[in-house]
N, CA, C, O and CB atoms as a CASP TS submission, in Angstrom:
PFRMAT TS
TARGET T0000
AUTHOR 0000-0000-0000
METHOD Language model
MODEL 1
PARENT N/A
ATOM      1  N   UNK     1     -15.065   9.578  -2.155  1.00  0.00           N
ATOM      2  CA  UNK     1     -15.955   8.816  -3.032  1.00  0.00           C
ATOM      3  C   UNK     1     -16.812   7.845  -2.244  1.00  0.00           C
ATOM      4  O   UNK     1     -17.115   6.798  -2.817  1.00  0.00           O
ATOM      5  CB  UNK     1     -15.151   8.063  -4.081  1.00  0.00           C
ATOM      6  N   UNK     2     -17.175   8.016  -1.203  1.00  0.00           N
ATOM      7  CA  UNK     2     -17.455   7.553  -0.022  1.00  0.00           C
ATOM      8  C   UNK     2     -17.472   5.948   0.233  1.00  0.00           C
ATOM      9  O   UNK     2     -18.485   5.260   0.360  1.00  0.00           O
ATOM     10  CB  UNK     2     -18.640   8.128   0.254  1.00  0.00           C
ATOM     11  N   UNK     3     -16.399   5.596   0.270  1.00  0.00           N
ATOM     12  CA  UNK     3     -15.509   4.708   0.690  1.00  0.00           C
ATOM     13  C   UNK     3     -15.636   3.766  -0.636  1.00  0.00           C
ATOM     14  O   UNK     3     -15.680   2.580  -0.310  1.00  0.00           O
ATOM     15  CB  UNK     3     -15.852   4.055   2.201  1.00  0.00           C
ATOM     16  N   UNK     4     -15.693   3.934  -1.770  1.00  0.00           N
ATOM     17  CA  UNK     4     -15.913   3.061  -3.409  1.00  0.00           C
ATOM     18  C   UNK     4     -14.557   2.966  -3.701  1.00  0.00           C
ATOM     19  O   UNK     4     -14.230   1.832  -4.052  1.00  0.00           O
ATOM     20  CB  UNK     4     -16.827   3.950  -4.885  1.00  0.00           C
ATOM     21  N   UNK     5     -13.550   3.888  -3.666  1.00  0.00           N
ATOM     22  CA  UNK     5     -12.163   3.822  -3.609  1.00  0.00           C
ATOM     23  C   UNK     5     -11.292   4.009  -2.524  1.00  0.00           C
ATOM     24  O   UNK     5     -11.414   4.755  -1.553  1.00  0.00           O
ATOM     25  CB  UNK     5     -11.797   4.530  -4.348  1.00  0.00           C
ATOM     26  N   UNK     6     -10.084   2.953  -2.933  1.00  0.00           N
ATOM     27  CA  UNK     6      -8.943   2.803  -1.802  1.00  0.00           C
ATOM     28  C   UNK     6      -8.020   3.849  -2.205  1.00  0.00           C
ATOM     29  O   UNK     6      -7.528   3.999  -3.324  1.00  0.00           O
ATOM     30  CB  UNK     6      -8.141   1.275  -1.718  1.00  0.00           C
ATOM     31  N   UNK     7      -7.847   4.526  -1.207  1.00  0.00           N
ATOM     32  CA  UNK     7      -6.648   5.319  -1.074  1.00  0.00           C
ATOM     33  C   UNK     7      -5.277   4.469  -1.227  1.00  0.00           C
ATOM     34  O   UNK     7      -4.308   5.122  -1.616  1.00  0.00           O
ATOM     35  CB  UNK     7      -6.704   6.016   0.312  1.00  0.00           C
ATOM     36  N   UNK     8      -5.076   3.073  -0.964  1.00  0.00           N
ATOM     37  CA  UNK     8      -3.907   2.568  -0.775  1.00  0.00           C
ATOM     38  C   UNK     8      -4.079   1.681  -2.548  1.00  0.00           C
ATOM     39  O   UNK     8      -5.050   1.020  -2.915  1.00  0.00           O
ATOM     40  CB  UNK     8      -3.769   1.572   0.946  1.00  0.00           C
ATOM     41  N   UNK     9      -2.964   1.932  -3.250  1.00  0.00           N
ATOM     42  CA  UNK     9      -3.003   1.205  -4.532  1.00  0.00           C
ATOM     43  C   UNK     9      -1.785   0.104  -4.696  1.00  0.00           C
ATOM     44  O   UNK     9      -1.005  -0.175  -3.786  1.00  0.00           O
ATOM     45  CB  UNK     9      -2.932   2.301  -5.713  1.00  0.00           C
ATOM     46  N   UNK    10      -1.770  -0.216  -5.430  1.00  0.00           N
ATOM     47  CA  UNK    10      -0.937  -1.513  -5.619  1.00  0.00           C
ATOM     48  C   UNK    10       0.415  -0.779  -6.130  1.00  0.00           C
ATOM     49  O   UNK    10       1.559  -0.964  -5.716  1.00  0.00           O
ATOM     50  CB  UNK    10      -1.663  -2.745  -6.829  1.00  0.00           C
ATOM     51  N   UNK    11      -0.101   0.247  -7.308  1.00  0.00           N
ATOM     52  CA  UNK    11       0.668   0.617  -8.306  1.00  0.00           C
ATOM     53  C   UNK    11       0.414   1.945  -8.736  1.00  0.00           C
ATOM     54  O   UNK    11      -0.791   1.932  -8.989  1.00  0.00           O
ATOM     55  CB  UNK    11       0.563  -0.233  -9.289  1.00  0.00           C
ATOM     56  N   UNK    12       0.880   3.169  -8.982  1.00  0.00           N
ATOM     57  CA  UNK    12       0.761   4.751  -8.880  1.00  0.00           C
ATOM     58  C   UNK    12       0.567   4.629 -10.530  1.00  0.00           C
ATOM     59  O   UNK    12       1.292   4.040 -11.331  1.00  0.00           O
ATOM     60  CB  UNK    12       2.312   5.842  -8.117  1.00  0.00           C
ATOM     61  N   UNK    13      -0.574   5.334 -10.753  1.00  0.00           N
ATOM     62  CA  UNK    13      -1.095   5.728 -12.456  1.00  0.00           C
ATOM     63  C   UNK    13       0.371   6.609 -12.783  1.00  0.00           C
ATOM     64  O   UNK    13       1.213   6.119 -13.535  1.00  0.00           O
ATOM     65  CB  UNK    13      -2.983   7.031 -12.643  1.00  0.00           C
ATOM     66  N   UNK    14       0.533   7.685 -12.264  1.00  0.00           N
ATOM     67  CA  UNK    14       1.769   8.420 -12.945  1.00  0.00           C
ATOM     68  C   UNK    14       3.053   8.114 -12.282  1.00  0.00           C
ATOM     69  O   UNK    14       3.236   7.676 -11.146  1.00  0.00           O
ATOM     70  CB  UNK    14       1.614   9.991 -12.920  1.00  0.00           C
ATOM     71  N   UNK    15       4.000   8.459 -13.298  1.00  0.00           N
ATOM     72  CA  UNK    15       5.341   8.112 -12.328  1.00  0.00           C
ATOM     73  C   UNK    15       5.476   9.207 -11.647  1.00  0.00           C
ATOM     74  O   UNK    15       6.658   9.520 -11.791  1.00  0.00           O
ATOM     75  CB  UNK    15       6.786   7.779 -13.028  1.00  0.00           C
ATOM     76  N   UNK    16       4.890  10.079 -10.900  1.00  0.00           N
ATOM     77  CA  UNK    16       5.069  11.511 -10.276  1.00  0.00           C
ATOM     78  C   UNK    16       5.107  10.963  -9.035  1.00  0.00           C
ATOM     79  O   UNK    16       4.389  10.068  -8.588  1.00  0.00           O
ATOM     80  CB  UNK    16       3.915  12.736 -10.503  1.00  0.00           C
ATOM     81  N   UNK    17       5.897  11.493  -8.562  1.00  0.00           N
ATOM     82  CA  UNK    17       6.201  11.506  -6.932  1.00  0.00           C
ATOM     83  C   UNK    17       6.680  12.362  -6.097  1.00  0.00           C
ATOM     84  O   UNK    17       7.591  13.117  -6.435  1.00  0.00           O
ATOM     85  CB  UNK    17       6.921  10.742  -6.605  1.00  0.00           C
ATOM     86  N   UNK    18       6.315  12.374  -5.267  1.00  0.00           N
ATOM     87  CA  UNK    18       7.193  13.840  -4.797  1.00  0.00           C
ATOM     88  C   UNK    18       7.174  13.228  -3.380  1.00  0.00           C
ATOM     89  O   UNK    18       6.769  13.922  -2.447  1.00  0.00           O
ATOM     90  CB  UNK    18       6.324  15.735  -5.001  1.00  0.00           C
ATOM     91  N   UNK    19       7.614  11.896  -3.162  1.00  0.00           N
ATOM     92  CA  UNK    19       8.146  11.710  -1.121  1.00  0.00           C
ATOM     93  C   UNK    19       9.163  10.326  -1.934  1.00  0.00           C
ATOM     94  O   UNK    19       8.711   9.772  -2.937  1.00  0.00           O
ATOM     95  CB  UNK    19       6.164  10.891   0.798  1.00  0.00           C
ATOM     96  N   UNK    20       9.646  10.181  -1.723  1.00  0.00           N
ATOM     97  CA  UNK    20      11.003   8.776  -1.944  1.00  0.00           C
ATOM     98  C   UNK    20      10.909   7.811  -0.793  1.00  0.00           C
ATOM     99  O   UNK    20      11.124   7.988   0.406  1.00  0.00           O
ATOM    100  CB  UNK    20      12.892   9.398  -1.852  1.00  0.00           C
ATOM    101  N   UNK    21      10.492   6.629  -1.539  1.00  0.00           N
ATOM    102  CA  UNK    21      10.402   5.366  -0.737  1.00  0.00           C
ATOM    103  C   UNK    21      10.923   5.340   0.326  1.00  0.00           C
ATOM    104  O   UNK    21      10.336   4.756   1.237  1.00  0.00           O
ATOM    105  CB  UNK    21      10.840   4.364  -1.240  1.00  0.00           C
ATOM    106  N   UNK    22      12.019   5.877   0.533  1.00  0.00           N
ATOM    107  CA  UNK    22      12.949   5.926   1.817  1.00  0.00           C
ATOM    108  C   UNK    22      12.916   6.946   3.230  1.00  0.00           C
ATOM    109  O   UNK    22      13.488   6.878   4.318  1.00  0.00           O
ATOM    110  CB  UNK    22      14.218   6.194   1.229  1.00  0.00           C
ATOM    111  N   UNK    23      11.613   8.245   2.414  1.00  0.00           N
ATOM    112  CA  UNK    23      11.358   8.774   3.307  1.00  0.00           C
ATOM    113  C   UNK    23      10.047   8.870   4.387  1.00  0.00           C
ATOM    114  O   UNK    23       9.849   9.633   5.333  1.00  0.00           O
ATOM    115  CB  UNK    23      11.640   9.545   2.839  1.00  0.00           C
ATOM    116  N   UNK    24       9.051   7.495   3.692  1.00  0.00           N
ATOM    117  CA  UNK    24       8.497   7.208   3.904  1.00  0.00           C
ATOM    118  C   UNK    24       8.371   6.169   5.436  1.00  0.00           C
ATOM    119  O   UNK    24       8.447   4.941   5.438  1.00  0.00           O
ATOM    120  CB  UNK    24       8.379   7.127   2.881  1.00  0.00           C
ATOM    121  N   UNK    25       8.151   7.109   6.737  1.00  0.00           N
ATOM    122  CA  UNK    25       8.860   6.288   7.738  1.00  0.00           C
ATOM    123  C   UNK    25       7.380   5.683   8.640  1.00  0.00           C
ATOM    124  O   UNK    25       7.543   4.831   9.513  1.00  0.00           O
ATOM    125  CB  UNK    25      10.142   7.385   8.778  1.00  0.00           C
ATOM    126  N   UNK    26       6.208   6.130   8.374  1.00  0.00           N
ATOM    127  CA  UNK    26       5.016   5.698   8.944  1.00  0.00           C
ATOM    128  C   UNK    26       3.717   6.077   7.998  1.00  0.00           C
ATOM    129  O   UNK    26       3.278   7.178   7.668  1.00  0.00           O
ATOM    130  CB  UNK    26       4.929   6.336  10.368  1.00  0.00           C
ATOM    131  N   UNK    27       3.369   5.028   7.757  1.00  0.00           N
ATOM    132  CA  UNK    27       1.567   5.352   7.627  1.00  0.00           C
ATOM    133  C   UNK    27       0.540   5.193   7.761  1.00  0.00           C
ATOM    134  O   UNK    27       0.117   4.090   7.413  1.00  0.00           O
ATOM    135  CB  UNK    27       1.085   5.403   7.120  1.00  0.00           C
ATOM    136  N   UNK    28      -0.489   6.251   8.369  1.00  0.00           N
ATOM    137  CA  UNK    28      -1.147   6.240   9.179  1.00  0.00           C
ATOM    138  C   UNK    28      -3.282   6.464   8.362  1.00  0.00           C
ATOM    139  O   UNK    28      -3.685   7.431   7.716  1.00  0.00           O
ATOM    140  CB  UNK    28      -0.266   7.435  10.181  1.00  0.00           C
ATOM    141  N   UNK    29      -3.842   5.607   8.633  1.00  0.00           N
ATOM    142  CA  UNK    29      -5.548   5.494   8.365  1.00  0.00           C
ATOM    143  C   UNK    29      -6.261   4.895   9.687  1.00  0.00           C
ATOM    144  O   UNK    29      -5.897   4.205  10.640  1.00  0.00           O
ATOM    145  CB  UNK    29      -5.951   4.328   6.950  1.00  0.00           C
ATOM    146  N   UNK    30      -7.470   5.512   9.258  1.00  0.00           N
ATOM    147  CA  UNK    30      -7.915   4.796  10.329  1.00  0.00           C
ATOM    148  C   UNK    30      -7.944   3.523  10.722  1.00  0.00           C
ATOM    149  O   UNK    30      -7.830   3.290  11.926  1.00  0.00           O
ATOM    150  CB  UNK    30      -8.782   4.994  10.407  1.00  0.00           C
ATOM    151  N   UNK    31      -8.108   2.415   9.756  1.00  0.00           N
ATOM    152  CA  UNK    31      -7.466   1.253  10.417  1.00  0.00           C
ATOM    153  C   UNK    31      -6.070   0.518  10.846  1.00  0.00           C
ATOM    154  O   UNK    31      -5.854  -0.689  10.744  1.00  0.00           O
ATOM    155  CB  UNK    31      -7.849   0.611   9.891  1.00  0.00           C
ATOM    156  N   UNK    32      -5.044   1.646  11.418  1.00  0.00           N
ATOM    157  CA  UNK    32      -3.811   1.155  11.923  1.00  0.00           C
ATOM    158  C   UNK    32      -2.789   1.798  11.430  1.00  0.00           C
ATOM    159  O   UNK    32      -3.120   2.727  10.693  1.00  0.00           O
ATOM    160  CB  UNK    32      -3.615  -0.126  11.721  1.00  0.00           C
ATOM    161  N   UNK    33      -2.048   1.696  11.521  1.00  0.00           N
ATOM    162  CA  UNK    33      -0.621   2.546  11.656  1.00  0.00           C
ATOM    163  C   UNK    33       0.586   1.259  10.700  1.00  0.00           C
ATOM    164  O   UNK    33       0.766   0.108  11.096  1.00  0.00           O
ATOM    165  CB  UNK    33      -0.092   2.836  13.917  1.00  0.00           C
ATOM    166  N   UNK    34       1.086   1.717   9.747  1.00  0.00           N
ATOM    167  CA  UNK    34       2.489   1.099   8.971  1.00  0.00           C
ATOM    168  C   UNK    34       3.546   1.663   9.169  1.00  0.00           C
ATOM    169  O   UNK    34       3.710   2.777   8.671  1.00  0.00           O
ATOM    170  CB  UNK    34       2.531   1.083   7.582  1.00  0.00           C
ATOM    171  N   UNK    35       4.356   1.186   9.791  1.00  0.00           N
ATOM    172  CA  UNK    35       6.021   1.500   9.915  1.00  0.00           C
ATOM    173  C   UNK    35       6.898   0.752   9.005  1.00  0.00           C
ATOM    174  O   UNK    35       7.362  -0.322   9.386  1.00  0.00           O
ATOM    175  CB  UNK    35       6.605   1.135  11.364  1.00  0.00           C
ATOM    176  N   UNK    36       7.133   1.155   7.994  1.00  0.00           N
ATOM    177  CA  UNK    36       7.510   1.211   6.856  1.00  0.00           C
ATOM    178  C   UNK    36       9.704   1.812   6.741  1.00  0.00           C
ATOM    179  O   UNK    36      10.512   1.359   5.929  1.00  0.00           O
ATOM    180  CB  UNK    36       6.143   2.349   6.212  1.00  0.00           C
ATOM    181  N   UNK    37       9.908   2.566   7.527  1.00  0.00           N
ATOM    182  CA  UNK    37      10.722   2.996   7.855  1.00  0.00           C
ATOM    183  C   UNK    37      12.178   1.563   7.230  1.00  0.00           C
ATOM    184  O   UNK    37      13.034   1.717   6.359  1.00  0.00           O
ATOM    185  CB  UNK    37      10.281   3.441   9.424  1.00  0.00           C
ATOM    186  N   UNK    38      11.845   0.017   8.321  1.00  0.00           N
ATOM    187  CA  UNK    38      13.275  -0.907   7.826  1.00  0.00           C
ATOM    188  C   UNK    38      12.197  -2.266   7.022  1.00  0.00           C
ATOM    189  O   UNK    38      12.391  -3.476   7.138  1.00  0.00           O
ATOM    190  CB  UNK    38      14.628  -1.679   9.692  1.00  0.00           C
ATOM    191  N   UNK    39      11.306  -1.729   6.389  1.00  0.00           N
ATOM    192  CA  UNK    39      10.444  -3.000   5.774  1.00  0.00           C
ATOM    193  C   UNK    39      11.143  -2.912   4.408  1.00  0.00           C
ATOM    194  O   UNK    39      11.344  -1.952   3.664  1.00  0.00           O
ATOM    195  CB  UNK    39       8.532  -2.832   5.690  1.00  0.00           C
ATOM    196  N   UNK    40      11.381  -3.919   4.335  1.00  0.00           N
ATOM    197  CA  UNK    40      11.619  -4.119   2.591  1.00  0.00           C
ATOM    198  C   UNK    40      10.244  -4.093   1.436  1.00  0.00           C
ATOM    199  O   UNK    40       9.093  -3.768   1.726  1.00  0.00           O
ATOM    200  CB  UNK    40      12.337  -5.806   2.381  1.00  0.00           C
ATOM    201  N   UNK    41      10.771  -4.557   0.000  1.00  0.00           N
ATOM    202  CA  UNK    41       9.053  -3.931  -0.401  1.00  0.00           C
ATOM    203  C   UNK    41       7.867  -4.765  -0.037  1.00  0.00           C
ATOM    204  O   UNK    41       6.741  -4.291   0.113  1.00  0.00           O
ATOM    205  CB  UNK    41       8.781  -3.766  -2.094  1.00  0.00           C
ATOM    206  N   UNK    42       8.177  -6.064   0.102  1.00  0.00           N
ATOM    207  CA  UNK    42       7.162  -7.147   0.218  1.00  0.00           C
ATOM    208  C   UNK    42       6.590  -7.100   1.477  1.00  0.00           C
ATOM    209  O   UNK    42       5.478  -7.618   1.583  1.00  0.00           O
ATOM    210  CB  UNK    42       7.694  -8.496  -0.008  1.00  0.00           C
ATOM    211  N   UNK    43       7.095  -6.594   2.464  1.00  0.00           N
ATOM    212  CA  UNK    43       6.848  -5.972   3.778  1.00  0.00           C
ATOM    213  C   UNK    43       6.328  -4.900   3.981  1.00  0.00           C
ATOM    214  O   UNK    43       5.581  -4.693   4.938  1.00  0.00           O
ATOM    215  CB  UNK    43       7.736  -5.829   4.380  1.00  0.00           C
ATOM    216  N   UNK    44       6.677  -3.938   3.005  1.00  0.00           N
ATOM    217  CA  UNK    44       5.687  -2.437   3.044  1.00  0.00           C
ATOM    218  C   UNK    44       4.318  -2.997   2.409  1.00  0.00           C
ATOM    219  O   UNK    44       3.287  -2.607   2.958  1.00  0.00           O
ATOM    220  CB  UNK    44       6.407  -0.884   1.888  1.00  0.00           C
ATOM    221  N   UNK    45       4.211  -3.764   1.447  1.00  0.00           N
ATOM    222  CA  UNK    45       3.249  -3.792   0.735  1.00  0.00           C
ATOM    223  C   UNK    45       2.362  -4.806   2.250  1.00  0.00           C
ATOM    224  O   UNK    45       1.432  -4.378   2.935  1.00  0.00           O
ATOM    225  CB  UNK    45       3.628  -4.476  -1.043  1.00  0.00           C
ATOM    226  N   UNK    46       2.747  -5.573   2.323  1.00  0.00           N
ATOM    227  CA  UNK    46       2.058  -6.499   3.252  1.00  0.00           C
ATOM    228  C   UNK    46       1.559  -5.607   4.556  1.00  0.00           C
ATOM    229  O   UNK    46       0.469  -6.016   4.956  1.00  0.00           O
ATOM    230  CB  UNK    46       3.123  -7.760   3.703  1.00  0.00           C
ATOM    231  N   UNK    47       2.046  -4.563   5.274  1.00  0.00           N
ATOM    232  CA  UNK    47       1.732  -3.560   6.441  1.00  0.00           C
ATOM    233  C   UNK    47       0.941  -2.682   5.713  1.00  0.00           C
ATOM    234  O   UNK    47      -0.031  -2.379   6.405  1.00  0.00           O
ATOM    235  CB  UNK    47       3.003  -2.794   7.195  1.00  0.00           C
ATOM    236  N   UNK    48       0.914  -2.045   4.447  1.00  0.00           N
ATOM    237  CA  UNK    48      -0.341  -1.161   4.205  1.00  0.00           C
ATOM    238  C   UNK    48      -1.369  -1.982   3.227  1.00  0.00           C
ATOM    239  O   UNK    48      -2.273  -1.377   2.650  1.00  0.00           O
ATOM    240  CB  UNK    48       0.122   0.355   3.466  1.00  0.00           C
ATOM    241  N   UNK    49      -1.252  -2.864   3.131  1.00  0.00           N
ATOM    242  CA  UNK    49      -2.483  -3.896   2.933  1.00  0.00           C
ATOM    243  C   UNK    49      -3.208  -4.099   4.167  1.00  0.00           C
ATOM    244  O   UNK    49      -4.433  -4.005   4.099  1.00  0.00           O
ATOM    245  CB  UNK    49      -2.026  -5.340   2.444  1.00  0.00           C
ATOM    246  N   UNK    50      -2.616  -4.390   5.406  1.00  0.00           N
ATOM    247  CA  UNK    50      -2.732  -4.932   6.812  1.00  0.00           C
ATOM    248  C   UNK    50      -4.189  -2.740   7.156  1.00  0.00           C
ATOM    249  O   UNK    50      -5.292  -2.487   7.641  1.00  0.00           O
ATOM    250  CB  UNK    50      -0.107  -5.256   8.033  1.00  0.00           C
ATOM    251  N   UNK    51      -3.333  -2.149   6.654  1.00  0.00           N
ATOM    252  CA  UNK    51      -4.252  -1.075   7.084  1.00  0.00           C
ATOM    253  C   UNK    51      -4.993  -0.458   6.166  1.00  0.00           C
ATOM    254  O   UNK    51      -5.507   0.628   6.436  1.00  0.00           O
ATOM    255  CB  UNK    51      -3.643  -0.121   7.690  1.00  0.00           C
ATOM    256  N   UNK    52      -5.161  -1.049   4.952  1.00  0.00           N
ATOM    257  CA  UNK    52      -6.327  -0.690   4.399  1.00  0.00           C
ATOM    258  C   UNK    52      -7.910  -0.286   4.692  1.00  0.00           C
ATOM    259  O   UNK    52      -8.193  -0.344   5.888  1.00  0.00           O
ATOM    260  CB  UNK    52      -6.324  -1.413   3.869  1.00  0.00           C
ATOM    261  N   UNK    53      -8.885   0.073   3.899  1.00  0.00           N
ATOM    262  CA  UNK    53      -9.974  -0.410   4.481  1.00  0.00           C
ATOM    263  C   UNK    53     -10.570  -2.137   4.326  1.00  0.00           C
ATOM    264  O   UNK    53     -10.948  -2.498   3.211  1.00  0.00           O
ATOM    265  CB  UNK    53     -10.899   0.550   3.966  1.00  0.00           C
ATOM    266  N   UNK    54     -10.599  -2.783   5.090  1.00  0.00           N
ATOM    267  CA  UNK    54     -11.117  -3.887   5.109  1.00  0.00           C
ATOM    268  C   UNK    54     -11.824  -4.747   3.724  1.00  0.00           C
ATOM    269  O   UNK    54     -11.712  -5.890   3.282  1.00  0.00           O
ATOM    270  CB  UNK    54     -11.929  -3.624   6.064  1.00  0.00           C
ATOM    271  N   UNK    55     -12.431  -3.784   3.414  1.00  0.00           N
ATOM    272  CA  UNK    55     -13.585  -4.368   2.008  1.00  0.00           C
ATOM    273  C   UNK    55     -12.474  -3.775   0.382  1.00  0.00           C
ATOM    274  O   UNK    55     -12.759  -3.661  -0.810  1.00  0.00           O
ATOM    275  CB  UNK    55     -15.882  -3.017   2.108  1.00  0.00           C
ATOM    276  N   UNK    56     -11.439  -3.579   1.030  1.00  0.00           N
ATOM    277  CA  UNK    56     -10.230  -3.348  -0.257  1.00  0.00           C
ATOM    278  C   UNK    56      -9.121  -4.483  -0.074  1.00  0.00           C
ATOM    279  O   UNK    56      -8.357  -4.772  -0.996  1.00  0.00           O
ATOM    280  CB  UNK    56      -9.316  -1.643  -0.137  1.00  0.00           C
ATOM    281  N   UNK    57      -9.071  -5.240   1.439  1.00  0.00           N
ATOM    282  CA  UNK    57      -7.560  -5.671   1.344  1.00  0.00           C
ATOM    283  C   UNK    57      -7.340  -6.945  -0.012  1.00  0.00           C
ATOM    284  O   UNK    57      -6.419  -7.062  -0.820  1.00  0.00           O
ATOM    285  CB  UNK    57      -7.090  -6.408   3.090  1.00  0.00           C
ATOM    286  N   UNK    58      -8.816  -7.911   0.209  1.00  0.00           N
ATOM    287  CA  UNK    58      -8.560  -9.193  -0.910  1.00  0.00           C
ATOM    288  C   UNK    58      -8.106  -8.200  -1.927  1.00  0.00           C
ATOM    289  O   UNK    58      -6.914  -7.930  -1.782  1.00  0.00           O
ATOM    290  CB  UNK    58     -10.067 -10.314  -1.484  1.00  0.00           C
ATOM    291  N   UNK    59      -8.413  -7.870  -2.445  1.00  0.00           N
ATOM    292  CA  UNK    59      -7.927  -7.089  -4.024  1.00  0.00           C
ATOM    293  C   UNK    59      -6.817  -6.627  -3.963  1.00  0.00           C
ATOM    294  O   UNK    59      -6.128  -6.731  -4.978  1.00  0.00           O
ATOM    295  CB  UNK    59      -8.704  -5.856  -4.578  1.00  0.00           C
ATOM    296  N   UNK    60      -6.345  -6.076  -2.982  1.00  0.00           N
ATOM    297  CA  UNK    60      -4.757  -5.421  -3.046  1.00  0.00           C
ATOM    298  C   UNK    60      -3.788  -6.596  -2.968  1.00  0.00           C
ATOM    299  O   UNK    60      -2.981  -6.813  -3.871  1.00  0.00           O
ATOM    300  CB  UNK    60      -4.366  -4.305  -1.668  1.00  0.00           C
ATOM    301  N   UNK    61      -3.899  -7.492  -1.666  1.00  0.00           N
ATOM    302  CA  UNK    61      -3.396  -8.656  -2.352  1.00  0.00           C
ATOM    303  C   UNK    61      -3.034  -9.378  -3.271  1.00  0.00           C
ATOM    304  O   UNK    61      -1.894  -9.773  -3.518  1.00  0.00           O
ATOM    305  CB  UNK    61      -3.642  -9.053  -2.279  1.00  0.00           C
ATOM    306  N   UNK    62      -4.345  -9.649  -4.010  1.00  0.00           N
ATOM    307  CA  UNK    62      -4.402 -10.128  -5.052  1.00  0.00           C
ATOM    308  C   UNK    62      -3.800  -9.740  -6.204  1.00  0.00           C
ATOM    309  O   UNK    62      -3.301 -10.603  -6.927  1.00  0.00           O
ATOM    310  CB  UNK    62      -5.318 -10.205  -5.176  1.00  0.00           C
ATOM    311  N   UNK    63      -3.745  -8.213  -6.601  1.00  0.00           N
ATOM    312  CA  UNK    63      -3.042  -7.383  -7.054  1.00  0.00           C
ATOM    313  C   UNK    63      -1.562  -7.406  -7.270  1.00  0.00           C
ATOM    314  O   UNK    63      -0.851  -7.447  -8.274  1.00  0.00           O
ATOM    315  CB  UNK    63      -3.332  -6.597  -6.468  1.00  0.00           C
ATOM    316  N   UNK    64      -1.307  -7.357  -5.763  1.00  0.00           N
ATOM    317  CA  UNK    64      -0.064  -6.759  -5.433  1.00  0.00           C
ATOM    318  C   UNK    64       0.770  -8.970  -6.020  1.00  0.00           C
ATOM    319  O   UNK    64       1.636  -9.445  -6.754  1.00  0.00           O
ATOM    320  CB  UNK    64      -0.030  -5.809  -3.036  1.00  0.00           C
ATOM    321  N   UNK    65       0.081  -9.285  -5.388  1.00  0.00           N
ATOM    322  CA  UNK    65       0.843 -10.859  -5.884  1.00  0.00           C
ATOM    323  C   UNK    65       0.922 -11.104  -7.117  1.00  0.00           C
ATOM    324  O   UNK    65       1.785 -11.783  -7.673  1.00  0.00           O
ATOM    325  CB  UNK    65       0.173 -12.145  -5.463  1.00  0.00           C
ATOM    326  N   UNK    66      -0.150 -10.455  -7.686  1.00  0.00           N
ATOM    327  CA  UNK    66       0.270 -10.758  -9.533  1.00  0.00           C
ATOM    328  C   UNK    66       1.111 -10.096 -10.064  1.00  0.00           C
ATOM    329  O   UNK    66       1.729 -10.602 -11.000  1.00  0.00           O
ATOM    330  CB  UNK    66      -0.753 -10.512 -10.606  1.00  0.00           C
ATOM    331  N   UNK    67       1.465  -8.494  -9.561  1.00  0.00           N
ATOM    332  CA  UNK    67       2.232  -7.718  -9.692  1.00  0.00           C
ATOM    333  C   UNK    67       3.665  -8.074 -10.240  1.00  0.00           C
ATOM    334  O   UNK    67       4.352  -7.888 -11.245  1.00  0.00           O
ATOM    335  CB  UNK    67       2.167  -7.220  -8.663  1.00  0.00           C
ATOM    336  N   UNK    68       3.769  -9.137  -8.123  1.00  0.00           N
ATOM    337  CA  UNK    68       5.011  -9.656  -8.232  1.00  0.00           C
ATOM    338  C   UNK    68       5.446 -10.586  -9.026  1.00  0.00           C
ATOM    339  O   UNK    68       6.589 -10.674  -9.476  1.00  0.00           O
ATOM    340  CB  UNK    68       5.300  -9.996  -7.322  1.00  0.00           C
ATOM    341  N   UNK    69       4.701 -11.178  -9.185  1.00  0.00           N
ATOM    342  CA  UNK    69       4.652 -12.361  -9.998  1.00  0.00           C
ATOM    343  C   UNK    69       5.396 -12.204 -11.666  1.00  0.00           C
ATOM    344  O   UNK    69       6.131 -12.964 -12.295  1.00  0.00           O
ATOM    345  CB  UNK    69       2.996 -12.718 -10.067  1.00  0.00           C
ATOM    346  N   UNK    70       4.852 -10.949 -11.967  1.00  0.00           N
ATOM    347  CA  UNK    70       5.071 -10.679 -13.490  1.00  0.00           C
ATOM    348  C   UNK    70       6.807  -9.666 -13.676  1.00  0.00           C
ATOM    349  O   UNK    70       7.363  -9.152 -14.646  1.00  0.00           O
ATOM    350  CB  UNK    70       3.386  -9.557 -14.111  1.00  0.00           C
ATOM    351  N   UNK    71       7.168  -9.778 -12.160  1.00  0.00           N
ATOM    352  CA  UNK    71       8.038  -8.755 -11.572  1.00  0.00           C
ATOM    353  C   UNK    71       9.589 -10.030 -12.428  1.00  0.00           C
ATOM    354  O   UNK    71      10.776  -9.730 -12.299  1.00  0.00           O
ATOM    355  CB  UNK    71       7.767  -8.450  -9.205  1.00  0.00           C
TER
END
């Protein structure tokens, strides 16, 4: 969508999944690499925020903190 949407979301529209949090041991975009592997969630979320694209991270943040917040 040439770069209008983030691949990295706060929160998955469907509950469909097909990889388990746990098997999730690196992830990789062009801006940087997440090792995800012994991060807890506030730590995964914080490393693929860290590799987002740049002009997405305020919002995922922002996101992801209200998230918790309501958590």
């Amino acid at each position: 969508r040439g770069g209008s949407v983030s691949r990295i979301v706060v929160q998955l529209a469907s509950p469909t999944v097909t990889l388990s949090r746990a098997e999730a041991g690196y992830v990789v975009t062009e801006y940087g690499v997440a090792e995800l592997a012994t991060a807890d969630i506030d730590e995964r979320a914080e490393r693929l925020i860290a590799i987002a694209a740049p002009a997405f991270r305020d919002d995922l943040a922002n996101r992801w903190a209200k998230l918790r917040a309501s958590l």
